[in-house]
Steps between C-alpha positions, in 0.01 A plus 500: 500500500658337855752356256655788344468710810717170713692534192569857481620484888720221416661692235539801674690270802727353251543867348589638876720220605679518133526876429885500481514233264188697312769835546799334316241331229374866420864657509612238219189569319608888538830428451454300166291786373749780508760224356294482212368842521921646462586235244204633240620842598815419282336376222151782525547847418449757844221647310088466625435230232863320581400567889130322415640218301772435740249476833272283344726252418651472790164467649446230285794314516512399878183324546533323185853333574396473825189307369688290230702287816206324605355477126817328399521293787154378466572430145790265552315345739134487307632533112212799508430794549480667894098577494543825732758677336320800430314573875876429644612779275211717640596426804889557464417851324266633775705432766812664249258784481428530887826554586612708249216745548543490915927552386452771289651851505386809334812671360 
């Protein structure tokens, strides 16, 4: 218990001291999202299923690439596979999630 709660603190120092870094990092994320987001709005139609298809994979899409560069790297490095690929992908896609739904508009 005293060891998450001295960690907890020391992450939320490193959080305070970092937070424009931890801006930027969550603009790209936003930013690669609606990249993604207008490029399958080309290929989807603008109807709801077109809409549907078209938001979830671009939900999809960024935390798996974004998961795949230390999964390769750990590959050519280990000739197998990265063993937490799937919790940083959870991780990747709630944070995605947090900032789109705190940068959302209702039109």
């Amino acid at each position: 218990m005293v060891k998450q709660l001295i960690a907890i603190v020391a992450l939320s120092i490193v959080v305070i001291l970092s937070m424009s870094y931890a801006h930027e990092a969550m603009q790209l994320l936003l930013n690669a999202h609606e990249w993604v987001s207008q490029v399958l709005a080309d290929v989807f139609s603008v109807g709801q299923a077109g809409n549907l298809v078209k938001g979830l994979i671009a939900l999809l899409t960024i935390p798996i690439v974004f998961s795949l560069i230390p999964a390769v790297l750990y590959w050519i490095a280990r000739r197998h596979w990265f063993p937490y690929f799937m919790e940083i992908v959870w991780v990747i896609w709630l944070i995605q999630i947090g900032a789109i739904v705190i940068m959302y508009k209702v039109v």
